[in-house]
Structures are given as C-alpha cells and as structure tokens.
C-alpha positions as CSV (number, residue, x, y, z in Angstrom):
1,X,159.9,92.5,107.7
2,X,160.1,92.4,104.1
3,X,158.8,88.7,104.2
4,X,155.8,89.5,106.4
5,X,154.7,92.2,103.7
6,X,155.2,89.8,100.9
7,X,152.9,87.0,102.8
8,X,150.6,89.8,103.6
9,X,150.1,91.0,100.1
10,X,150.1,87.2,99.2
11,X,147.1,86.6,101.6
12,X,145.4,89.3,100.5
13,X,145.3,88.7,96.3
14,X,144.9,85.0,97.3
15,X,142.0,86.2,99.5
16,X,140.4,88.7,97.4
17,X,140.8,85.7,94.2
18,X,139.3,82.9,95.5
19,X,135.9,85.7,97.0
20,X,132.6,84.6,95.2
21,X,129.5,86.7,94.0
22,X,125.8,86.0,93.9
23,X,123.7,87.8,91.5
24,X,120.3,88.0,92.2
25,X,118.0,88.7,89.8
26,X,114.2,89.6,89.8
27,X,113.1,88.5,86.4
28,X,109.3,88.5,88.3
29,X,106.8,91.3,86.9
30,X,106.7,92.3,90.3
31,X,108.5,93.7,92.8
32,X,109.9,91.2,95.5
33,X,112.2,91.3,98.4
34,X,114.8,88.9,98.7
35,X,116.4,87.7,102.3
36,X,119.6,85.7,103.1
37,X,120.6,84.0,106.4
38,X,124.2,82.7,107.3
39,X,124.4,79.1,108.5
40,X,126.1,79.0,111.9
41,X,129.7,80.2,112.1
42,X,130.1,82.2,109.4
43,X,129.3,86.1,108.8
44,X,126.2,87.5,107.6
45,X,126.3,89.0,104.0
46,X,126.6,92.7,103.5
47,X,122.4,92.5,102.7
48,X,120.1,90.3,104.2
49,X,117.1,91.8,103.3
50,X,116.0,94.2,100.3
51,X,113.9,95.2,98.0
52,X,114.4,94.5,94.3
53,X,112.4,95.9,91.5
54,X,110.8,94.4,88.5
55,X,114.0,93.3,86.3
56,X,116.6,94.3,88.4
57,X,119.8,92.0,90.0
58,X,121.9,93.1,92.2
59,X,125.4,91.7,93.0
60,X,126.9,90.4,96.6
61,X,130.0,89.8,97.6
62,X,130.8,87.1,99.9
63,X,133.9,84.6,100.9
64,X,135.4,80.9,100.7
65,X,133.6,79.0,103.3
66,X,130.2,81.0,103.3
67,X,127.4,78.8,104.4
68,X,123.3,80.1,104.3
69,X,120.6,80.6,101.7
70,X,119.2,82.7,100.1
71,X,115.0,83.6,99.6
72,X,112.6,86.2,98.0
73,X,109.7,87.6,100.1
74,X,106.4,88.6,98.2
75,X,103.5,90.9,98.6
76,X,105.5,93.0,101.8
77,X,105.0,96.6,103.5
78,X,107.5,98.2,105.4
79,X,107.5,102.2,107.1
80,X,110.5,104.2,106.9
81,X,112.2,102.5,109.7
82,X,111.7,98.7,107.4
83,X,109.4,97.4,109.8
84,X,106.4,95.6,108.4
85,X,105.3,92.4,107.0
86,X,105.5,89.7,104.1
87,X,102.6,87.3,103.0
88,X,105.3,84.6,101.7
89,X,108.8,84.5,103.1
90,X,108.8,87.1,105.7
91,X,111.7,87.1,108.3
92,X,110.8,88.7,111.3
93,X,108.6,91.6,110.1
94,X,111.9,93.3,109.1
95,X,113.4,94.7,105.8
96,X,116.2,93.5,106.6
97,X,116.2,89.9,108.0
98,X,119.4,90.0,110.5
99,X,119.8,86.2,110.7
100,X,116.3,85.2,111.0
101,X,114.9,83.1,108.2
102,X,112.3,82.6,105.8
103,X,109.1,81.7,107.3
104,X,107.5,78.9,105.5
105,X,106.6,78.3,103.1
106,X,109.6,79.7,100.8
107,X,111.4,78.3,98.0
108,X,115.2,78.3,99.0
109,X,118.9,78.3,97.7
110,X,121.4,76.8,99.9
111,X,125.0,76.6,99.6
112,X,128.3,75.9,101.4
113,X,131.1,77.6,99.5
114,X,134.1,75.6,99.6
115,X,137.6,76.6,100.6
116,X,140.7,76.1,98.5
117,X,140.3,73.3,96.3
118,X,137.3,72.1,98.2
119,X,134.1,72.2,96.2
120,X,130.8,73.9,96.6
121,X,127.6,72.0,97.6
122,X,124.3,73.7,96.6
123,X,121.0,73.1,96.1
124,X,117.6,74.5,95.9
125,X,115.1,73.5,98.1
126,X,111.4,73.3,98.4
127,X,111.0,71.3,102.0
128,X,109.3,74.1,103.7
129,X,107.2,74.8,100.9
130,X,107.1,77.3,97.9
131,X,106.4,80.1,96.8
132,X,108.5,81.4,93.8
133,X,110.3,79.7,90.9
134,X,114.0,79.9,90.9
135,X,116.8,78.5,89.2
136,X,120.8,79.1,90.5
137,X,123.4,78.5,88.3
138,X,127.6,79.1,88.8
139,X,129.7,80.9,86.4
140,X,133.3,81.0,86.5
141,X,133.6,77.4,86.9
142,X,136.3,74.7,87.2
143,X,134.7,71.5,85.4
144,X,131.4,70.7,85.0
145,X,128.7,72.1,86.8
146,X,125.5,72.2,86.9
147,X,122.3,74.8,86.7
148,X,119.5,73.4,89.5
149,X,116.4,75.3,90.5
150,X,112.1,75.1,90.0
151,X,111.2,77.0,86.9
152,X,107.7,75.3,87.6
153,X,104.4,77.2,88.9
154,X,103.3,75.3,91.9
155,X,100.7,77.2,93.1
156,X,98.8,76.5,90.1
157,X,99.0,73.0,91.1
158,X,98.6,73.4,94.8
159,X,96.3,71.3,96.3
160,X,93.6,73.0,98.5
161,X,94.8,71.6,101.7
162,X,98.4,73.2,101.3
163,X,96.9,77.1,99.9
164,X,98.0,80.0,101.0
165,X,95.6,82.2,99.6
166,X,96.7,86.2,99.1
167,X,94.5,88.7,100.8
168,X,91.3,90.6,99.5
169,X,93.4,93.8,99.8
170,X,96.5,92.8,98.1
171,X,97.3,89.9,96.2
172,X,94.5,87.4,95.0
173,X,94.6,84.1,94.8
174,X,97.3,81.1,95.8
175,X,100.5,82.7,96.7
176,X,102.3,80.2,98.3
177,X,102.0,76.4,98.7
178,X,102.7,74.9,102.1
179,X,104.3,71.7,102.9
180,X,102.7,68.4,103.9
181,X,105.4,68.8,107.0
182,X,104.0,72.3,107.9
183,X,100.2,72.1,107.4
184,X,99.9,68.4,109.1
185,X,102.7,68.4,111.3
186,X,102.8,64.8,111.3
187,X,106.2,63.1,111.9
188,X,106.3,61.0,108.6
189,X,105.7,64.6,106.6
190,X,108.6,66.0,108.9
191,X,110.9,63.2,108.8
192,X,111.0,63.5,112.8
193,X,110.6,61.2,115.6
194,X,110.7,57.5,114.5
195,X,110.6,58.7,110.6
196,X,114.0,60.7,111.2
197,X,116.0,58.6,108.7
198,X,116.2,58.2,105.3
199,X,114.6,54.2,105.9
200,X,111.9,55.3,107.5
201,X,111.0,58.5,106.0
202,X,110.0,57.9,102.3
203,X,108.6,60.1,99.8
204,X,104.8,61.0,100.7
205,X,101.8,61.7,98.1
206,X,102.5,65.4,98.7
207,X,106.5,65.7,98.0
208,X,105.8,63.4,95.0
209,X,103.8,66.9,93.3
210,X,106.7,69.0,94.2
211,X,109.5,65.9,93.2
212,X,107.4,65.7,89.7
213,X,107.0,69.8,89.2
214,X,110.5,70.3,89.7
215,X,112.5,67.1,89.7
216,X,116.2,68.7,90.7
217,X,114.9,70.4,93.9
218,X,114.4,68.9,97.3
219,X,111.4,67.8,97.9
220,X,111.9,66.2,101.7
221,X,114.3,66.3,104.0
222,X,116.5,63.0,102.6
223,X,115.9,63.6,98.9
224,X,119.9,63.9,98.8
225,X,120.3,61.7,95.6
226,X,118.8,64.2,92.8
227,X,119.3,67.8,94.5
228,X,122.5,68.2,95.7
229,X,124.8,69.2,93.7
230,X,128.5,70.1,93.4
231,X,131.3,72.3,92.1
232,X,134.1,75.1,91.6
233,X,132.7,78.2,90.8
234,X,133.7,82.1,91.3
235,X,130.2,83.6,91.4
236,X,126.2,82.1,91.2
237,X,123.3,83.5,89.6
238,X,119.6,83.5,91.4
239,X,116.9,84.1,89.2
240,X,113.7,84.3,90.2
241,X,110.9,84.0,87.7
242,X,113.3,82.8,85.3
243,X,110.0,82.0,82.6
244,X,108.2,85.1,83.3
245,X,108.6,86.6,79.4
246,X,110.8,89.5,80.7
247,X,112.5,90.5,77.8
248,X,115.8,92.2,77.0
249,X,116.4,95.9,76.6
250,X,119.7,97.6,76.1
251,X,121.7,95.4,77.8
252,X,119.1,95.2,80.5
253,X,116.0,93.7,81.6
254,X,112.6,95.0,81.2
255,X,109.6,94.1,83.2
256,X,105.9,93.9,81.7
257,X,105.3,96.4,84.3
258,X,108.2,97.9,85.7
259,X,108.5,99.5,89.4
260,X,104.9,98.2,90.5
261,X,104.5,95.5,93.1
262,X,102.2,92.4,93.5
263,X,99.8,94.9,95.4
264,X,99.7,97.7,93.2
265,X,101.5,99.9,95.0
266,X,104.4,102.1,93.6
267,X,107.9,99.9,94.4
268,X,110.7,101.9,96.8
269,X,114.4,101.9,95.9
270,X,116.6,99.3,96.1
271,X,118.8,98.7,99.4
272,X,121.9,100.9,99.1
273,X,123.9,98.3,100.7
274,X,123.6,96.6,96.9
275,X,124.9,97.0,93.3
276,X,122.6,97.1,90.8
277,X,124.0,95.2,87.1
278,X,122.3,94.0,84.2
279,X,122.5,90.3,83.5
280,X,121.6,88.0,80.7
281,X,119.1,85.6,82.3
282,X,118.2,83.8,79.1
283,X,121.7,82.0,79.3
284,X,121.1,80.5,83.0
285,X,117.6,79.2,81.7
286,X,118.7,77.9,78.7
287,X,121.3,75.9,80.5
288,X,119.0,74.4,83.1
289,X,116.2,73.9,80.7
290,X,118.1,71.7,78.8
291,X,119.7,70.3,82.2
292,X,116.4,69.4,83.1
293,X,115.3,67.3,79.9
294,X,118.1,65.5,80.1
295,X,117.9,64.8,84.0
C-alpha cells in the first residue's frame, strides 16, 4: 500500500512537472479573440475561445503530448449567450470555438508537445491565409530553441485578388489576405490531386509574397524545410501584434487605446475560464527579430 502511494505521488509531481503553459498575449491596439482546436486524440484546452483586450495575456495550462493550434479572431460580435460572428478567424459563430477551427484565412500556431524526453515540434503557419502578425517563442527551455512567427503586415501587401475587405459598418479596409489555395481552388495552389507531394507541388507566385514577408512561417503545405521547428520547453509565448508600439506600464502593458475594439465598440471582459498576467513582450521580439536577420 505504502508503494502504491509513493508511485502515486511520484506520478503526480512527475505529471504536474513536465505540464506546459501558453501565454497569449494581445499586444494589438484592439481587442481580438483568440481560439484553440486540439488535434485529434488529445483534450481540448480549458479555453477555446475568448476575448482578450488591448494589452492583456492570459495564461493556459495544458499537458505533455498536447497537439492543436492556436488563432486570434478579429472584428467579432457575440449576445450574452457567445453566439455571433467573426470577419477573420471565426469558428463556428461561437465565443467559444468547441473544436471547430479557424475559418480561413487565419494566421496559425501549431504544436505537438512532446512527452518525456521527446521534443516539441511547432510552427507558425500561414497556408490558409492571414490575418494577424504573430510570433511564438518557448521559455523554459532545454537547449537551443528558437523564436518563429510573422511580425510582417500582409495585408498591406495583399494583392487584390486575395482581399478581404472589412465592412462599411465596422472595420475598413483589408483585413485579411486569403490564400491562392482558397480563393482559386486550383489543385497546384492546394497541393491536392496530382500536386499532392512535395515534387509536384512547388512554391507558386502567391506563397512566394507570404515566403518573402515572413520567411520562418509556412507558406504551402510542404514548406517543411524553413518552418518547422523543434525543442524542450516548459511553457510558449503567442504574441500577437508583436510591432504594434504597445508600450510598457508598471509591469504591464498598455494599449494606444485600451478596452476599444476594431469596430469601436466598448470591449467585454475576458473569459473567466483564463488568468490574466503581465508579460514582457519586448523580450520574445527581440529574440526573433534578431532570429530572423540571421535566418
């Protein structure tokens, strides 16, 4: 009996050691409203859909073995009972998403936590599309590892033919821009039918802007080589609008306009189901800026 306690107890520090964070941070001037989805076979996280305010992170707990990603969701409404609508990212018409996922286009981070002394794979994506910069960055690591991510505005760049323009009533302007895969539908754009290997299916025109805006994020499907990356860590940091001049305030972060969304309209709460933790976004940056000049 004693024996089972100790190997209980054991399991459970072992357990509770090797658990890893994401913080996700909204260093946007705007509100925005973040969504995760869990990859098949493992649990959803204890939030998959929120709102987050101008400068404000929040902290998630998840375990060893966690596979999914993780989005932000622009320019939404929801009633009391979170039911609404998104112009970029939405999932579902839901606050929360409850395992549906992004709809295109939506810049993405994806990772596969490894267990025991297996490493993480992560990445950040912009195959369907994007609509926010981001960068994601571990702390707590074993080794070296590396910050990835888009800090790049590609909607200002956004060809015409791959818009999404904002509404009249709401936001202005490109909000989003779409991938060649999505607005052609064409198999060599969607690395499908005869394309659907990494011979055949070659970089196009249009993931050549995204591959040149942001040269460590996926820009179609097999653009394994210079986006995937690896490592060791105990928790990962999401920023998104890591270069939008939010500055620091007493330990905290401070929006150009705090607590007012891309439509004007007064920001609610923060999901309960999150914790709310100041977090020095400068250093994650810093560390993929100078990543990235030396890529």
């Amino acid at each position: 009996m004693a024996s089972l306690i100790s190997l209980i107890v054991f399991s459970f520090f072992t357990t509770t050691s090797l658990a890893c964070t994401f913080t996700i941070t909204n260093n946007c001037p705007y509100t925005i409203w973040p969504g995760t989805l869990s990859g098949a076979g493992t649990p959803p996280l204890s939030a998959t859909g929120f709102q987050l305010d101008a400068g404000q992170s929040i902290s998630i707990p998840t375990l060893p073995g966690w596979s999914g990603r993780i989005w932000a969701r622009t320019g939404c409404s929801f009633d009391a009972m979170g039911v609404g609508s998104c112009i970029t990212g939405d999932c579902g018409g839901r606050l929360e998403c409850g395992g549906t996922g992004a709809k295109p286009p939506a810049s993405l981070f994806e990772i596969t936590l490894g267990i025991g002394d297996q490493k993480d794979f992560y990445d950040v994506s912009i195959v369907d599309g994007y609509n926010l910069p981001l960068v994601a960055g571990p702390r707590g690591v074993v080794g070296g590892c590396n910050a990835t991510g888009c800090i790049a505005d590609i909607n200002m760049g956004c060809p015409k033919e791959l818009q999404v323009i904002g509404s009249d009533e709401g936001e202005g302007g490109v909000v989003a821009c779409k991938s060649a895969c999505e607005a052609f539908g064409l198999d060599q754009y969607c690395c499908s039918g005869e394309f659907a290997n990494p011979t055949t299916c070659r970089p196009s025109f249009y993931s050549g802007i995204f591959k040149r805006a942001c040269p460590r994020a996926y820009s179609y499907a097999f653009d394994d080589g210079t986006s995937t990356f690896t490592c060791k860590a105990s928790d990962y940091d999401i920023i998104f609008c890591p270069n939008s001049g939010m500055r620091r305030i007493d330990g905290g972060l401070q929006a150009p306009t705090a607590g007012v969304n891309r439509n004007g309209k007064t920001a609610r709460a923060v999901s309960s189901s999150t914790t709310l933790i100041p977090f020095p976004v400068s250093i994650v940056v810093l560390l993929f800026t100078l990543c990235y000049w030396h890529t």
